[in-house]
N, C-alpha and C positions, 0 to 999 in steps of 0.2 A: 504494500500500500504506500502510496506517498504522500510525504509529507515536507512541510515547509520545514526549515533552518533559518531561526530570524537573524539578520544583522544588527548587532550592536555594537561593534567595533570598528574603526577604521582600519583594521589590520587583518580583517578578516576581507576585504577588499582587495589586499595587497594578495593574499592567499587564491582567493579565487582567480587575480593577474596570472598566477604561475602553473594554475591547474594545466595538466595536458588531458583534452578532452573538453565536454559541451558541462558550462554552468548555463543557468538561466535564475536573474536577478526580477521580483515583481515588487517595483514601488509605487506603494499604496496611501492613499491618505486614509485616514480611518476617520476623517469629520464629511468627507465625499462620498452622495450616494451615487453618482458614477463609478468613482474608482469601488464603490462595492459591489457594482454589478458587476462588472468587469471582470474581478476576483472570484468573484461566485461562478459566474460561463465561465472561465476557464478550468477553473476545478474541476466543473462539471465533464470537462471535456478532457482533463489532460492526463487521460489514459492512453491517448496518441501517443505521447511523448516518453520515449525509451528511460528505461529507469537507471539507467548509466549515465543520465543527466541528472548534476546535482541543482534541486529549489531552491533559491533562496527569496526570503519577504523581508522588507523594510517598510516600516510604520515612519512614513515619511515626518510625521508631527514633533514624534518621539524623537527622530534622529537624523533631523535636515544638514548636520555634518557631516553623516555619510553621505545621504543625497549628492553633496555638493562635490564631494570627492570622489563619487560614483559618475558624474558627468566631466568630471577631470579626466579620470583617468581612461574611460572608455570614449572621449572625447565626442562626447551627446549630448544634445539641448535638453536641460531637466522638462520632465512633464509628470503628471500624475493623473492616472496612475498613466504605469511604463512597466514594459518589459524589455528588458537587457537577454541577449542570448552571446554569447561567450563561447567563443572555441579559441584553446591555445594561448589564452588572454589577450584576446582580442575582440571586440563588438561585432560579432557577423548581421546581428539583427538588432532592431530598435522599433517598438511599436508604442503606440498609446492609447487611450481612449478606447472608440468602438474598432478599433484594427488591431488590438490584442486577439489573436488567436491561438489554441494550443494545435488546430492543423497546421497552420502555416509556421509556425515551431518545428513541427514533427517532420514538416515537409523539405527544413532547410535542414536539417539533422540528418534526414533517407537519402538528400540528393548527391 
Protein backbone atom coordinates (compact mmCIF):
# COMPACT_ATOMS: atom_id res chain seq x y z
CA UNK A 1 0.00 0.00 0.00
CA UNK A 2 1.39 3.42 -0.35
CA UNK A 3 1.84 5.98 1.50
CA UNK A 4 3.17 9.41 1.83
CA UNK A 5 6.70 10.50 3.61
CA UNK A 6 6.16 14.03 4.99
CA UNK A 7 8.86 16.68 4.45
CA UNK A 8 10.02 18.50 7.20
CA UNK A 9 13.55 19.12 6.78
CA UNK A 10 15.53 20.93 4.38
CA UNK A 11 17.82 18.11 4.15
CA UNK A 12 15.76 15.66 3.27
CA UNK A 13 15.42 17.73 -0.06
CA UNK A 14 19.01 17.48 -0.42
CA UNK A 15 18.50 13.52 -0.15
CA UNK A 16 15.82 13.15 -2.57
CA UNK A 17 18.67 15.46 -5.12
CA UNK A 18 20.95 12.33 -4.83
CA UNK A 19 18.39 9.46 -5.05
CA UNK A 20 19.12 7.24 -8.27
CA UNK A 21 15.78 6.48 -9.41
CA UNK A 22 12.00 8.38 -9.70
CA UNK A 23 10.95 10.48 -6.33
CA UNK A 24 7.72 12.34 -6.63
CA UNK A 25 7.27 15.51 -4.34
CA UNK A 26 3.03 16.77 -3.67
CA UNK A 27 2.96 20.24 -2.28
CA UNK A 28 -0.07 21.00 -0.66
CA UNK A 29 -1.79 23.72 1.07
CA UNK A 30 -3.92 22.35 3.62
CA UNK A 31 -6.07 25.94 4.02
CA UNK A 32 -6.95 25.11 -0.05
CA UNK A 33 -9.96 23.23 -1.17
CA UNK A 34 -8.34 22.90 -4.58
CA UNK A 35 -5.14 21.72 -3.46
CA UNK A 36 -7.43 19.06 -1.43
CA UNK A 37 -9.20 17.93 -4.30
CA UNK A 38 -6.31 17.47 -6.05
CA UNK A 39 -4.61 15.33 -3.38
CA UNK A 40 -7.70 13.24 -2.95
CA UNK A 41 -7.85 12.34 -7.22
CA UNK A 42 -4.64 11.52 -7.10
CA UNK A 43 -4.61 9.16 -4.35
CA UNK A 44 -7.54 7.92 -5.70
CA UNK A 45 -5.65 7.16 -8.79
CA UNK A 46 -2.17 6.45 -7.82
CA UNK A 47 -2.04 2.87 -8.16
CA UNK A 48 -0.63 3.67 -11.62
CA UNK A 49 2.33 4.63 -10.37
CA UNK A 50 5.16 1.90 -9.74
CA UNK A 51 5.89 1.58 -6.13
CA UNK A 52 9.60 1.93 -6.63
CA UNK A 53 8.76 5.56 -6.71
CA UNK A 54 9.29 7.17 -3.57
CA UNK A 55 5.85 9.93 -2.17
CA UNK A 56 6.72 12.43 -0.65
CA UNK A 57 3.89 15.56 0.95
CA UNK A 58 4.69 18.85 2.02
CA UNK A 59 2.13 20.94 4.01
CA UNK A 60 3.16 23.85 2.30
CA UNK A 61 1.79 26.35 5.57
CA UNK A 62 3.62 24.38 7.90
CA UNK A 63 6.98 24.51 6.00
CA UNK A 64 7.16 27.24 3.12
CA UNK A 65 11.19 26.99 3.65
CA UNK A 66 11.19 23.88 2.16
CA UNK A 67 8.79 25.13 -0.43
CA UNK A 68 11.09 27.76 -1.38
CA UNK A 69 14.18 25.45 -1.57
CA UNK A 70 12.16 22.98 -3.32
CA UNK A 71 11.77 25.58 -6.29
CA UNK A 72 15.60 26.32 -5.98
CA UNK A 73 16.62 23.56 -6.28
CA UNK A 74 14.51 21.63 -8.96
CA UNK A 75 14.50 25.19 -10.51
CA UNK A 76 10.29 25.55 -10.74
CA UNK A 77 7.97 28.22 -10.39
CA UNK A 78 6.29 27.55 -6.75
CA UNK A 79 2.55 26.66 -7.03
CA UNK A 80 0.12 24.81 -4.89
CA UNK A 81 -0.71 22.54 -4.99
CA UNK A 82 2.33 20.81 -7.21
CA UNK A 83 3.71 18.00 -8.13
CA UNK A 84 7.41 17.59 -8.48
CA UNK A 85 8.45 14.15 -10.38
CA UNK A 86 12.34 13.43 -9.91
CA UNK A 87 14.42 11.15 -11.67
CA UNK A 88 18.33 11.14 -10.98
CA UNK A 89 17.79 14.59 -9.12
CA UNK A 90 16.47 16.10 -11.47
CA UNK A 91 12.75 17.60 -12.30
CA UNK A 92 11.60 15.54 -15.35
CA UNK A 93 7.93 16.69 -14.53
CA UNK A 94 6.18 19.66 -12.98
CA UNK A 95 2.26 19.94 -12.69
CA UNK A 96 -0.24 21.85 -10.76
CA UNK A 97 -3.76 22.58 -10.09
CA UNK A 98 -6.26 20.58 -12.29
CA UNK A 99 -3.14 18.97 -14.53
CA UNK A 100 -1.95 16.98 -11.54
CA UNK A 101 -2.32 13.51 -12.72
CA UNK A 102 -1.11 10.04 -11.36
CA UNK A 103 -1.57 8.72 -15.34
CA UNK A 104 0.53 11.04 -16.67
CA UNK A 105 3.11 10.33 -13.77
CA UNK A 106 2.98 6.75 -14.57
CA UNK A 107 3.01 7.56 -18.18
CA UNK A 108 6.51 9.45 -17.90
CA UNK A 109 7.96 6.68 -15.56
CA UNK A 110 6.77 3.54 -18.54
CA UNK A 111 8.03 5.68 -21.20
Amino acid sequence: MKDWTSLNQISQIDDIKAVQGYSLIFKHSTRCSISMMAKRTFERYWDVIPDRVSLYFLDLINHRDISAYIAETFHVHHESPQILLIKDGECILDASHGDISADEVAEVINA
